[in-house]
ROBA-750386 format. One record per residue (C-alpha): residue number from 1; residue in one letter; x, y, z. Coordinates in steps of 0.25 Angstrom, whole numbers, plus 5000, padded with zeros to 4 digits. Layout:
// residues N
<rec><i>NUM</i><aa>a</aa><px>X</px><py>Y</py><pz>Z</pz></rec>
...
***
This chain:
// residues 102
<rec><i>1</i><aa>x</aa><px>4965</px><py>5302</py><pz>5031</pz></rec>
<rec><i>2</i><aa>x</aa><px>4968</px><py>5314</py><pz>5036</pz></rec>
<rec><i>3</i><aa>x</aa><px>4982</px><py>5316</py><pz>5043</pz></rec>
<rec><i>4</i><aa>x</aa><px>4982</px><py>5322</py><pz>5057</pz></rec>
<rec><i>5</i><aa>x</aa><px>4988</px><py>5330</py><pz>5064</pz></rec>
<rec><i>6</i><aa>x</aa><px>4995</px><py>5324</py><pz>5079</pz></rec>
<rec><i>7</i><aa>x</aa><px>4999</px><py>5336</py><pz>5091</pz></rec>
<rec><i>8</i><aa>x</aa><px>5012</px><py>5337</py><pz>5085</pz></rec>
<rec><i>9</i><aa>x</aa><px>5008</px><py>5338</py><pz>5072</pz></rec>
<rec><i>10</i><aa>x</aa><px>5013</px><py>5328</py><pz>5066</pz></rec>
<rec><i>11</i><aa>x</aa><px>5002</px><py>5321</py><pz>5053</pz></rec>
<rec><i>12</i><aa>x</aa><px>4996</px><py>5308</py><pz>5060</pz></rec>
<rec><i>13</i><aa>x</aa><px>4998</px><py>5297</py><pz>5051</pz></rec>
<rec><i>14</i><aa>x</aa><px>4985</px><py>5290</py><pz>5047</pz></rec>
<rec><i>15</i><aa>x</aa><px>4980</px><py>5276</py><pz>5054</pz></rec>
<rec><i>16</i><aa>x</aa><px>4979</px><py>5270</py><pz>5040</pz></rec>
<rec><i>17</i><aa>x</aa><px>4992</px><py>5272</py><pz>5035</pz></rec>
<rec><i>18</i><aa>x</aa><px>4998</px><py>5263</py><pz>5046</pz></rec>
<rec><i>19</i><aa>x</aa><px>4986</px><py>5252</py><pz>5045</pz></rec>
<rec><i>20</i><aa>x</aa><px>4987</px><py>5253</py><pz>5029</pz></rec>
<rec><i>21</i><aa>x</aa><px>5004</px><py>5252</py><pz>5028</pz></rec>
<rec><i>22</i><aa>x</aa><px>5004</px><py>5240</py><pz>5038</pz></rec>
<rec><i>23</i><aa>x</aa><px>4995</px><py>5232</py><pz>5029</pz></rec>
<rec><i>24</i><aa>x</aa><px>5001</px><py>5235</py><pz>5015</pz></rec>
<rec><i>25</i><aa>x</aa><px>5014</px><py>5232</py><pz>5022</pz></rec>
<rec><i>26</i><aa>x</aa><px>5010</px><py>5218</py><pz>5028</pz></rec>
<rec><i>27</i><aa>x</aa><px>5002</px><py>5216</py><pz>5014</pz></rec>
<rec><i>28</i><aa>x</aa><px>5016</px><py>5219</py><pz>5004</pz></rec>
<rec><i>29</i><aa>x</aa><px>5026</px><py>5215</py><pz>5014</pz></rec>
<rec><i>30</i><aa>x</aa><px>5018</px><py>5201</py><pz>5014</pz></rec>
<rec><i>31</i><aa>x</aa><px>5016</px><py>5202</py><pz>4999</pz></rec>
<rec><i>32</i><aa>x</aa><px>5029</px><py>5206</py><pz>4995</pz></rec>
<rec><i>33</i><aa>x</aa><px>5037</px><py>5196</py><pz>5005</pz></rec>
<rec><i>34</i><aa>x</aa><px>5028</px><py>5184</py><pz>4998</pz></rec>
<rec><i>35</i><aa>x</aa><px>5031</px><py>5189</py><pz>4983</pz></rec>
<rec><i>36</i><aa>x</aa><px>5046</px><py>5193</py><pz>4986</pz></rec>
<rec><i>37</i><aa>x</aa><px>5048</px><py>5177</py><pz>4991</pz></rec>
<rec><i>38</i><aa>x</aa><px>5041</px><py>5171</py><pz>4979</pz></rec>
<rec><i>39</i><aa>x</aa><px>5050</px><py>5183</py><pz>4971</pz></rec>
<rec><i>40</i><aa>x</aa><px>5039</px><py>5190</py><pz>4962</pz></rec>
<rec><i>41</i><aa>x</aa><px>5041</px><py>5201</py><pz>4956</pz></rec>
<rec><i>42</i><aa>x</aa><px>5042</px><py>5216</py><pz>4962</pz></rec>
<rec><i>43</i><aa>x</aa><px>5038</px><py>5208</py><pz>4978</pz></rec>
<rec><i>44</i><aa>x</aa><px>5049</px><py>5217</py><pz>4983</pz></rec>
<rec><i>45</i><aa>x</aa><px>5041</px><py>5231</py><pz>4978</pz></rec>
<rec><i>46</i><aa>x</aa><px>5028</px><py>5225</py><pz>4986</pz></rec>
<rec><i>47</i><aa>x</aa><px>5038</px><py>5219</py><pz>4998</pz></rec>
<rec><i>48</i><aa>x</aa><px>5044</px><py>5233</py><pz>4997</pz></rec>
<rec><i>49</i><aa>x</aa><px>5030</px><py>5239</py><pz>4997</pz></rec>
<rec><i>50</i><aa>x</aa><px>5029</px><py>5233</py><pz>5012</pz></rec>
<rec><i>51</i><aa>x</aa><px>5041</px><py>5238</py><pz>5016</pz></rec>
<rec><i>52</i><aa>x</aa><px>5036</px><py>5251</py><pz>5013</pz></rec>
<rec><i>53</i><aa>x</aa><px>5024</px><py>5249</py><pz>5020</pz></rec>
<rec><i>54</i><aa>x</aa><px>5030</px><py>5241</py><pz>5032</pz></rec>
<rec><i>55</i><aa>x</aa><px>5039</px><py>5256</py><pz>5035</pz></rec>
<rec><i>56</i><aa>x</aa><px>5026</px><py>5264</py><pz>5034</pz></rec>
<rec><i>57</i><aa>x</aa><px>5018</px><py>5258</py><pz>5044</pz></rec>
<rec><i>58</i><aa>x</aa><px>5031</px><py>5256</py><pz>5053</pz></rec>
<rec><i>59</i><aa>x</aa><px>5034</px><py>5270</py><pz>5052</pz></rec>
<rec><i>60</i><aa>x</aa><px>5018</px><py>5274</py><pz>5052</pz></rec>
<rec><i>61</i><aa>x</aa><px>5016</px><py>5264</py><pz>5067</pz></rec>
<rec><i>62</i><aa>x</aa><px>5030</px><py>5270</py><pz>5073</pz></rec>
<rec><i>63</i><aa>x</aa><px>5024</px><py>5285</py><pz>5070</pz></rec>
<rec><i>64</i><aa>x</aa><px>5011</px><py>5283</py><pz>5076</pz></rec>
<rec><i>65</i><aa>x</aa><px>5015</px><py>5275</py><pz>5088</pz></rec>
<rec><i>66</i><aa>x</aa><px>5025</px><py>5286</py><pz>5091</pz></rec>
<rec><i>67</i><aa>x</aa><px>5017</px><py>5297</py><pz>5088</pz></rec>
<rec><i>68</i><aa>x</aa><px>5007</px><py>5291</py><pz>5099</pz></rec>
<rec><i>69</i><aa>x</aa><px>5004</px><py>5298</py><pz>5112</pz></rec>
<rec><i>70</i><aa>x</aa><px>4995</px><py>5285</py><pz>5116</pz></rec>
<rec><i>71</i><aa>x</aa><px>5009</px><py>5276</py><pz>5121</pz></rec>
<rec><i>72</i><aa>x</aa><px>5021</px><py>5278</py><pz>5126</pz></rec>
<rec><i>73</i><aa>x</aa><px>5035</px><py>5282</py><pz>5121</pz></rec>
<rec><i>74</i><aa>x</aa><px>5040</px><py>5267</py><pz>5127</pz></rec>
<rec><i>75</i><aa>x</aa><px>5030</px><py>5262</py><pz>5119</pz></rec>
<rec><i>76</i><aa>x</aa><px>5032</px><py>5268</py><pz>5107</pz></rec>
<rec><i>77</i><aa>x</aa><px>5047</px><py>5264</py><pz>5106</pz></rec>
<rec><i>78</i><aa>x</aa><px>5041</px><py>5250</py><pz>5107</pz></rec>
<rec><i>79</i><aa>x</aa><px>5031</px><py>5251</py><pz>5096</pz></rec>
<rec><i>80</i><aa>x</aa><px>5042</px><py>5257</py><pz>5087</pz></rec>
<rec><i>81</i><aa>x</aa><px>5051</px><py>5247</py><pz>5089</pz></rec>
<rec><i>82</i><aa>x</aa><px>5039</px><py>5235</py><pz>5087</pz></rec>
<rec><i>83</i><aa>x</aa><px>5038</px><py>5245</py><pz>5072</pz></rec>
<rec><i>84</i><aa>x</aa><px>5051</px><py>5243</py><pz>5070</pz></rec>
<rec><i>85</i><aa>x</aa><px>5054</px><py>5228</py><pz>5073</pz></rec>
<rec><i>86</i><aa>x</aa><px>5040</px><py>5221</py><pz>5074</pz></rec>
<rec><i>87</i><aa>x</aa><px>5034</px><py>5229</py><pz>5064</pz></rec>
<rec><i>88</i><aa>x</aa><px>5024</px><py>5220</py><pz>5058</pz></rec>
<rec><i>89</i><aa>x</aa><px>5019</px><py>5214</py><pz>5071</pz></rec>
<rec><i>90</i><aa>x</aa><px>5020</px><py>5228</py><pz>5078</pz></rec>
<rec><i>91</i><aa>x</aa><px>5012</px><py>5234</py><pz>5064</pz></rec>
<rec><i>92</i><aa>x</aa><px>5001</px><py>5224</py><pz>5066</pz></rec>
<rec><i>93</i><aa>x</aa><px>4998</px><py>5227</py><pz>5082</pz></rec>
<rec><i>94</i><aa>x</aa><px>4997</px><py>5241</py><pz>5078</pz></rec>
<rec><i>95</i><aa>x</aa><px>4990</px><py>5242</py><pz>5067</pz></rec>
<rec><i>96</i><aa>x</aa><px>4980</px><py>5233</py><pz>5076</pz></rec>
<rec><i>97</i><aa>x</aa><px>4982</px><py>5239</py><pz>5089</pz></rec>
<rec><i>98</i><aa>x</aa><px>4982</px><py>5254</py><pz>5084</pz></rec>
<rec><i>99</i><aa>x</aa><px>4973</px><py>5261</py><pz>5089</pz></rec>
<rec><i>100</i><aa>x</aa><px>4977</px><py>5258</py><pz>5104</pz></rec>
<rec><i>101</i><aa>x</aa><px>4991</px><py>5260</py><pz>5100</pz></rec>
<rec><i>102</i><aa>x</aa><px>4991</px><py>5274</py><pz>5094</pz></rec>
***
């Protein structure tokens, strides 16, 4: 995967990363929520491990949406705030709608 370059020169971000972040961090934030209430060991290094990647595709979803010349300003304070407080409801419609989106 080969980074391009947008008009302001600025590197565009794969489309994997977003697709690839939101499932590990459904799959270890899942995981790791279940081990840490039966308390096995190191289920906070595999919760933490969703966290991580919950950030990174929060962070990856608000770049691209408003880096976007496809919708508008109004509407991109909207998605950004659905990243930030709805994020796993929000995460799932994008990663479905996407391609409409962007």
């Amino acid at each position: 995967c080969k980074k391009q370059k947008t008009k302001n020169n600025i590197m565009e971000i794969p489309e994997s990363v977003y697709s690839k972040a939101f499932i590990i961090a459904l799959v270890f934030s899942i995981t790791g929520a279940f081990l840490k209430i039966n308390h096995i060991d190191y289920s906070s290094i595999i919760l933490a491990i969703g966290v991580v990647s919950n950030l990174i595709y929060i962070i990856v979803g608000i770049n691209e949406v408003n880096s976007s010349t496809r919708i508008q300003s109004s509407e991109k304070v909207v998605w950004t705030i659905g990243f930030l407080v709805f994020n796993l409801f929000v995460g799932i419609y994008y990663l479905i709608k996407r391609k409409n989106i962007v």
